[in-house]
MARTI-512079 format. One record per atom (N, C-alpha, C): residue in one letter; x, z, y negated. Coordinates in steps of 0.05 Angstrom, whole numbers, plus 32768, in hexadecimal, padded with zeros to 4 digits. Atoms other than C-alpha are relative to their C-alpha. Layout:
aXZY...
//
This chain:
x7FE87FFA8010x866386CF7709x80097FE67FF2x7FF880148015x867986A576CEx801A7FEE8016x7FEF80057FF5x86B0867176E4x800F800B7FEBx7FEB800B8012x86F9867576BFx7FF0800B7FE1x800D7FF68018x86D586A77686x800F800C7FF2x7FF57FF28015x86EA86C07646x800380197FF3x7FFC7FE28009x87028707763Dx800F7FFF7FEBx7FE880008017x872687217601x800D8020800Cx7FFC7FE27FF4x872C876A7621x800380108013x7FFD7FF57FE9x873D87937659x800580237FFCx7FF77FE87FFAx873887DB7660x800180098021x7FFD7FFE7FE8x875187FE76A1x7FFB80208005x80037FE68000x873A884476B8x800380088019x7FFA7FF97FE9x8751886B76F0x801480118005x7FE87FF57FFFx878D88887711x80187FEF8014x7FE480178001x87CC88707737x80027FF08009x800B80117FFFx87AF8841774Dx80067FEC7FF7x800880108012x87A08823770Fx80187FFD7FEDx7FEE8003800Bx87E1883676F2x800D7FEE8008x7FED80177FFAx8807880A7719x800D80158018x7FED7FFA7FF0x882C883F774Cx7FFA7FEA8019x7FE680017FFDx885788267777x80077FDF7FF0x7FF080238007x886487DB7753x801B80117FE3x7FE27FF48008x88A78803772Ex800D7FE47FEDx7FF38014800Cx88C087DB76F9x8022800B7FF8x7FE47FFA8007x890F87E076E6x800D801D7FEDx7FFB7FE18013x8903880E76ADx7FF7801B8001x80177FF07FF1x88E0883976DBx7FE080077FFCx801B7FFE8000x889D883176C3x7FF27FF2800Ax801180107FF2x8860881676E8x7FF27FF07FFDx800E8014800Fx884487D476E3x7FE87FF68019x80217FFF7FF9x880687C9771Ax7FEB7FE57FFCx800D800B800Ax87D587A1771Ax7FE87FF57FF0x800680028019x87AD87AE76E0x80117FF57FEDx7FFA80038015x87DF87A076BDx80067FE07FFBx800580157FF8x87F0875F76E4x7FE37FE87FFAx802080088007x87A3874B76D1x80047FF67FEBx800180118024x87B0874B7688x80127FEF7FF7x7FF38019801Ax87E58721767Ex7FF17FE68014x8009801B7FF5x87C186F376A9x7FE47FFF7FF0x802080088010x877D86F7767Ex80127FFE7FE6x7FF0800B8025x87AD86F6763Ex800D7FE97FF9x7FF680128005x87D186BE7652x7FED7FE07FF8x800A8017800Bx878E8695764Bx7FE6800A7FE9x800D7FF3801Ax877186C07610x801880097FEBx7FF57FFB800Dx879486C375D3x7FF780207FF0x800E7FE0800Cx8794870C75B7x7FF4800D800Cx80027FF57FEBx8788872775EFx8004801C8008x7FF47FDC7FFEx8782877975F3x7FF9800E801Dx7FFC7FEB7FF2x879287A67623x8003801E8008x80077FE07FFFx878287F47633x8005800C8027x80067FF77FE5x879C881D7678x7FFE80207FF9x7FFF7FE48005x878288627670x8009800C8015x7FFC7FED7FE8x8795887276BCx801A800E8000x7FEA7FF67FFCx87BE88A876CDx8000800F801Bx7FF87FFE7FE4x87DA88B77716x7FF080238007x800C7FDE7FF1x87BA88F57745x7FE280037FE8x80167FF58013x877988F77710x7FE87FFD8016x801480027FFAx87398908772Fx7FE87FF27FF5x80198016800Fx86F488EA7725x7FFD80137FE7x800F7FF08019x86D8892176FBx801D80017FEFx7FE380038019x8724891C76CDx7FFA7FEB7FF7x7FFF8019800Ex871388D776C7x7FDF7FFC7FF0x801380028017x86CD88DE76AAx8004800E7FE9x80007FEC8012x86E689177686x80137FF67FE8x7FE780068015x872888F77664x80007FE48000x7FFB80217FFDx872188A5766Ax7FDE7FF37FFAx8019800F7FFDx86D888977671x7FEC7FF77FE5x80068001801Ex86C188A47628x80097FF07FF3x7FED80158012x86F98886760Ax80027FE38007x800B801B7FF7x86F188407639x7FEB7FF97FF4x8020800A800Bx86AC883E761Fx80007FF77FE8x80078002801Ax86BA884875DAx80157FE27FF0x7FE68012800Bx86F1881375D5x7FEB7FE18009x801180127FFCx86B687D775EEx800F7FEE8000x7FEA80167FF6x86EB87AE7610x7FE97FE68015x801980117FE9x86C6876F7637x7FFD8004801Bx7FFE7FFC7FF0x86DD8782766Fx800B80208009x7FEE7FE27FF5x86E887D37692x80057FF88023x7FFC7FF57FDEx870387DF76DCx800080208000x800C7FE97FFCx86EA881F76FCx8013800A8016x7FFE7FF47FE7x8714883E772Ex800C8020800Bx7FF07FE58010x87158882773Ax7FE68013801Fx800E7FFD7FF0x86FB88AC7774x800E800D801Ax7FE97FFF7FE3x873088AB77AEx8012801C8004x7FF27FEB8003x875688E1779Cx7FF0801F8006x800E7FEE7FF3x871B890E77A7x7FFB8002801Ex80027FFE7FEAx871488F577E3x801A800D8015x7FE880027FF4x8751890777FDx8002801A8001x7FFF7FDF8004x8751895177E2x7FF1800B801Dx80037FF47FE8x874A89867822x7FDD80087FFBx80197FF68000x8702899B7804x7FF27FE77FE9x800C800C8009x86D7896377EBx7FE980057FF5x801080048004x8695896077C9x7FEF7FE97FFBx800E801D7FF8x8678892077D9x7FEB7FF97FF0x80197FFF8014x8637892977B0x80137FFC7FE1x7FF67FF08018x865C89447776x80197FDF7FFBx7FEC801E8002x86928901777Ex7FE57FE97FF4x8009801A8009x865D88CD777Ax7FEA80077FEAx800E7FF8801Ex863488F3773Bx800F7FF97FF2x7FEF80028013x866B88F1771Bx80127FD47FF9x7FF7801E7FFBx867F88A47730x7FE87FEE7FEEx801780018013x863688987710x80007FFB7FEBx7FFD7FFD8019x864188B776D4x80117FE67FF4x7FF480108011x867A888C76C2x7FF77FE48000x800580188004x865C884976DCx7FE27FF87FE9x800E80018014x8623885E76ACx80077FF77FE7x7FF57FFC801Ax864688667676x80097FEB7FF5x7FEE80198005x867B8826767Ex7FF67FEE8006x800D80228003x864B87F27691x7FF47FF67FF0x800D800F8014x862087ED7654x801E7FFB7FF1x7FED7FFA8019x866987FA7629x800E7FE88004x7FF6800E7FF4x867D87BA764Bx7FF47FDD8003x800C801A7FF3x8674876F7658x7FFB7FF8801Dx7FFC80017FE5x8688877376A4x8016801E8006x7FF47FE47FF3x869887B876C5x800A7FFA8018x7FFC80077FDFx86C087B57706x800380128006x80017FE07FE4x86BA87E67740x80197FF3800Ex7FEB80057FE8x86ED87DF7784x7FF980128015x80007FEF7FDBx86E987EF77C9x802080028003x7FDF7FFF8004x8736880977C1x80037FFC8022x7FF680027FE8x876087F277F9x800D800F8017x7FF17FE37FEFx876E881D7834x80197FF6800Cx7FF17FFC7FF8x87AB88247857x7FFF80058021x7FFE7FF27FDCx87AD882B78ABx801A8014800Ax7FEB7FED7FFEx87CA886D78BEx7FE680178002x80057FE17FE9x87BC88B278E6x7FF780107FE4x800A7FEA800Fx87B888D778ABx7FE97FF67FEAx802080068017x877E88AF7880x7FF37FFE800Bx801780057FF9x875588AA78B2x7FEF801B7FFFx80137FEB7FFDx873B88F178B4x7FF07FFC7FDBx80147FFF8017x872C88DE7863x7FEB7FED8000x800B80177FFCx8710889C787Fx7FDD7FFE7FF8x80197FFB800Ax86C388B2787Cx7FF880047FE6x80077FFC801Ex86C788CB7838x80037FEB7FE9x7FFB8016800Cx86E8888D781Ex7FE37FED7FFEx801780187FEFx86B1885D7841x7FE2800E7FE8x801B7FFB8010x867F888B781Fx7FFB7FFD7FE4x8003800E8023x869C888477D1x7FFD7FE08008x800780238004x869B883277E5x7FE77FF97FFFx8025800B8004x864C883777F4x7FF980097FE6x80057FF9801Bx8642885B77B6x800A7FE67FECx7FEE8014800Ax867588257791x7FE57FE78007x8014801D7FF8x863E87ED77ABx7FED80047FF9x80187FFD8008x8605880C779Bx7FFF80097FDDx800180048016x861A881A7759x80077FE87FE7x7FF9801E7FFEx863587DC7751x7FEA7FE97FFCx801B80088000x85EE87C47761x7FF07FFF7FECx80157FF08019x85C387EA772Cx80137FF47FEEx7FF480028018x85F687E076F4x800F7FE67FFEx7FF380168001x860B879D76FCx801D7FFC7FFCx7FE37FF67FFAx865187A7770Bx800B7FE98014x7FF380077FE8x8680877F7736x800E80178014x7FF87FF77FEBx869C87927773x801E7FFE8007x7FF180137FF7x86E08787778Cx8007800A8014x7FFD7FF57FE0x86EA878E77D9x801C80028008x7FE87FFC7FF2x872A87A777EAx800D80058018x80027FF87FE5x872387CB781Ex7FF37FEE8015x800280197FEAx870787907847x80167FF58001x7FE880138003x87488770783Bx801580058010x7FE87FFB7FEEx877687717878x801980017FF5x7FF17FFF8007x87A4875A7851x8018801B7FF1x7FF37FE9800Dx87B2879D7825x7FFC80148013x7FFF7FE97FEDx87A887C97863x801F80008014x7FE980077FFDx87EA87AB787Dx8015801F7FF4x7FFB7FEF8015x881887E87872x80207FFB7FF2x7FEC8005801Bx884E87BB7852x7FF780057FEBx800680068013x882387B17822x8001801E7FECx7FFF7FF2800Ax882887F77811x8023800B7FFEx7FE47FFA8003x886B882177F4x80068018800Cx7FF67FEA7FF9x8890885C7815x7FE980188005x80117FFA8007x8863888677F8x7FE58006801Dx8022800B7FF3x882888677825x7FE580067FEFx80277FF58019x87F5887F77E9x7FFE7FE57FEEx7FFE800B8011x880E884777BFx80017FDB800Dx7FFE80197FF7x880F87F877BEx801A7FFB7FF3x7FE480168006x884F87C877B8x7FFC7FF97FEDx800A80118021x885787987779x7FED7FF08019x801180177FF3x883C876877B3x7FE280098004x80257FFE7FFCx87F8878977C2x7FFB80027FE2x80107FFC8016x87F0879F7780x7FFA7FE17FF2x8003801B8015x87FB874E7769x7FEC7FF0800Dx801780097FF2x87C6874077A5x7FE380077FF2x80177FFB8017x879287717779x7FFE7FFA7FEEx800D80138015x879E874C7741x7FF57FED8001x800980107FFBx878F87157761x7FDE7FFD8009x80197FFF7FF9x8755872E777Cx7FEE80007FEEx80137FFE8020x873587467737x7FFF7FE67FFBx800280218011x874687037719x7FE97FEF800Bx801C80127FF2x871D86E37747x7FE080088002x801F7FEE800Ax86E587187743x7FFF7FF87FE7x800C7FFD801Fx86DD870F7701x7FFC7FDD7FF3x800680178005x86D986C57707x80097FE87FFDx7FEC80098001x871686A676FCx800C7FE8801Ax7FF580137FEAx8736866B7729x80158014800Bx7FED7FF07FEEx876286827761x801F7FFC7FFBx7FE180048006x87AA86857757x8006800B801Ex7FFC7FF57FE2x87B286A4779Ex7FE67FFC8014x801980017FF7x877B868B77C6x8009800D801Cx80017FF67FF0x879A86AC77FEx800A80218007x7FFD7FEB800Dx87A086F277E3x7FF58011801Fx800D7FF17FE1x8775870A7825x800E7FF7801Ax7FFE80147FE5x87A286E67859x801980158000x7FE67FEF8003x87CF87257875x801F7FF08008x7FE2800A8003x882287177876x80027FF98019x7FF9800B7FE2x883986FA78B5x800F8014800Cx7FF47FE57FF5x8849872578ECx80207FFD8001x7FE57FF28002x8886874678F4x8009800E801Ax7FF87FEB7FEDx88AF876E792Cx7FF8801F7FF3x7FFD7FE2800Ex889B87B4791Ex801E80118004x7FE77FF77FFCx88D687E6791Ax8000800A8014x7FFF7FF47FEDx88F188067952x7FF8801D8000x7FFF7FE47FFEx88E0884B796Fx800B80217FE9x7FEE7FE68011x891588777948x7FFB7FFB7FEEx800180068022x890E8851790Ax7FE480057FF8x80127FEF8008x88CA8868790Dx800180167FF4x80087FD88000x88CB88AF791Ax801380057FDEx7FEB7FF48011x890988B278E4x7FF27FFD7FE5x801280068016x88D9888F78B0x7FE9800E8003x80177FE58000x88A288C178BFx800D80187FF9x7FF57FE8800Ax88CF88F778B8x800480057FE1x7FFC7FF8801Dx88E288E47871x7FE67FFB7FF4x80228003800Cx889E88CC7860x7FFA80207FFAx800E7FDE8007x8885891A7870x8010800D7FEFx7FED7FE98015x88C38937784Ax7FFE7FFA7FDEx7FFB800B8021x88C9890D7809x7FD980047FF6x801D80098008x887888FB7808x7FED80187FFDx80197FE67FF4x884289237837x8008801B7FF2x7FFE7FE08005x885B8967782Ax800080067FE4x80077FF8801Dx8859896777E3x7FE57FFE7FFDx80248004800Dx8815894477D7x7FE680168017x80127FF07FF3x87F58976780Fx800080157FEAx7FFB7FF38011x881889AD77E1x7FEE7FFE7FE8x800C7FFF801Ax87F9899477A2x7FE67FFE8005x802480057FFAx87B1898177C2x7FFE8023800Dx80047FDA8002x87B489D877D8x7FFA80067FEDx80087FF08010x87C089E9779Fx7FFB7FFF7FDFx8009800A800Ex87A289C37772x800F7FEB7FE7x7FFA800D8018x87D789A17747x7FFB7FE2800Ax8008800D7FF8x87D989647740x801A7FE77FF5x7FEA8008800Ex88158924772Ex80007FF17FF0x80078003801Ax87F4891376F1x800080167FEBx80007FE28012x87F5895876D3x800E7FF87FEBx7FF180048013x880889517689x800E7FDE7FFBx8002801C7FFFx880F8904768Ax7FF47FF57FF0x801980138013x87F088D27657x7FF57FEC8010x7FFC80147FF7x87D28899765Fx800E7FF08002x7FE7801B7FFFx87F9885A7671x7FF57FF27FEAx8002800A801Cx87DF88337637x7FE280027FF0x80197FFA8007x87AD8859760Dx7FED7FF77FEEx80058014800Fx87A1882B75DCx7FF77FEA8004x800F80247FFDx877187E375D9x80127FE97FEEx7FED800E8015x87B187BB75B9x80067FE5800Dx7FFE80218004x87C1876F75C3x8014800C8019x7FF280067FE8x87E387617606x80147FF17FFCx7FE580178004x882B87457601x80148006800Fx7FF380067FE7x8845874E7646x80087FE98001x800B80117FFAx885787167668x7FF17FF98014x801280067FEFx882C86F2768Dx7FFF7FFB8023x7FFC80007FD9x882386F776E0x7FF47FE58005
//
């Protein structure tokens, strides 16, 4: 990998992930760390464009279907790929049918590209992912082996104690903090070649007293009321909390955030 190399472009494809849920900005929209990425590749590229086609709850086959074309055709130097998880998670999977389709798009976006990035998305520790735990583990071998063939980076998340921490995640528990998500920027940055600005991005938070007993159970309780029980609801019956949503920025236009 190049050191400290020169992008002019970034497209980002995926879902909420990739949007940014949970890093919550003031004016209630989501900023993530894709988006964290670009003002850090803009701040040492002048003219510097930026594209996030992801939109939250999208499956794989949504995202070849509505993002994957249009990444290609926009021949940014750089795409991120992440997109996958959400199948896994659904009560009826097709495993085959997930990594054809994971294929397809790394086909498509690695020639359309200078540097394509994959991810081993970061898991979370908890009772209820582990029954998806196998299916995850199985899009990450796929993720490596396509990764392989298509000359693709990698970025290991899921090795990263650090984002399995479940501060690091929000209420929610599906989503990351501004802090993890400013750890995966950090991580990309450095995948892609860049000097470290966090060289200790993998080093989890210092422990802590956990909460007591009650303040458990009482935070499980609202967890299942506000959270679980909806997204079981919508993974039944098929909706999904992207339905009718755009992209977050569908356009390849000059980056004038500021910079992370």
């Amino acid at each position: 990998m190049q050191t400290n190399p020169t992008y002019s472009s970034l497209v980002a494809v995926g879902d909420s992930f990739t949007e940014g849920m949970s890093d919550l900005l003031p004016d209630g929209s989501y900023r993530g760390w894709a988006d964290l990425l670009a003002g850090r590749m803009a701040a040492r590229t002048p003219g510097f464009r930026y594209a996030n086609l992801a939109v939250r709850g999208k499956l794989i086959g949504q995202i070849v279907e509505e993002q994957v074309d249009v990444a290609a055709a926009m021949n940014a130097d750089v795409i991120t790929l992440v997109g996958g998880l959400n199948d896994t998670l659904r009560p009826k999977c097709d495993m085959g049918r997930v990594r054809g389709l994971l294929e397809e798009a790394v086909e498509k976006l690695a020639p359309a590209c200078r540097q394509l990035v994959l991810m081993r998305s970061p898991g979370r520790q908890g009772p209820v992912l582990e029954r998806f735990r196998p299916r995850m583990e199985e899009l990450f071998v796929c993720v490596e082996e396509l990764a392989e063939r298509h000359g693709a980076v990698v970025v290991d998340l899921y090795g990263a104690a650090s984002l399995s921490d479940p501060r690091m995640w929000d209420v929610d528990r599906l989503h990351l903090t501004a802090e993890g998500h400013r750890r995966v920027a950090e991580a990309v940055w450095q995948r892609l070649g860049y000097d470290p600005e966090d060289t200790e991005w993998r080093t989890p938070m210092p422990a802590t007293l956990p909460p007591g007993w009650i303040t458990r159970r009482v935070t499980d309780a609202r967890f299942a009321r506000q959270y679980l029980l909806p997204w079981i609801g919508r993974r039944l019956t098929g909706r999904s909390s992207g339905d009718g949503l755009p992209a977050k920025r569908p356009e390849l236009l000059p980056y004038e955030g500021p910079a992370a």
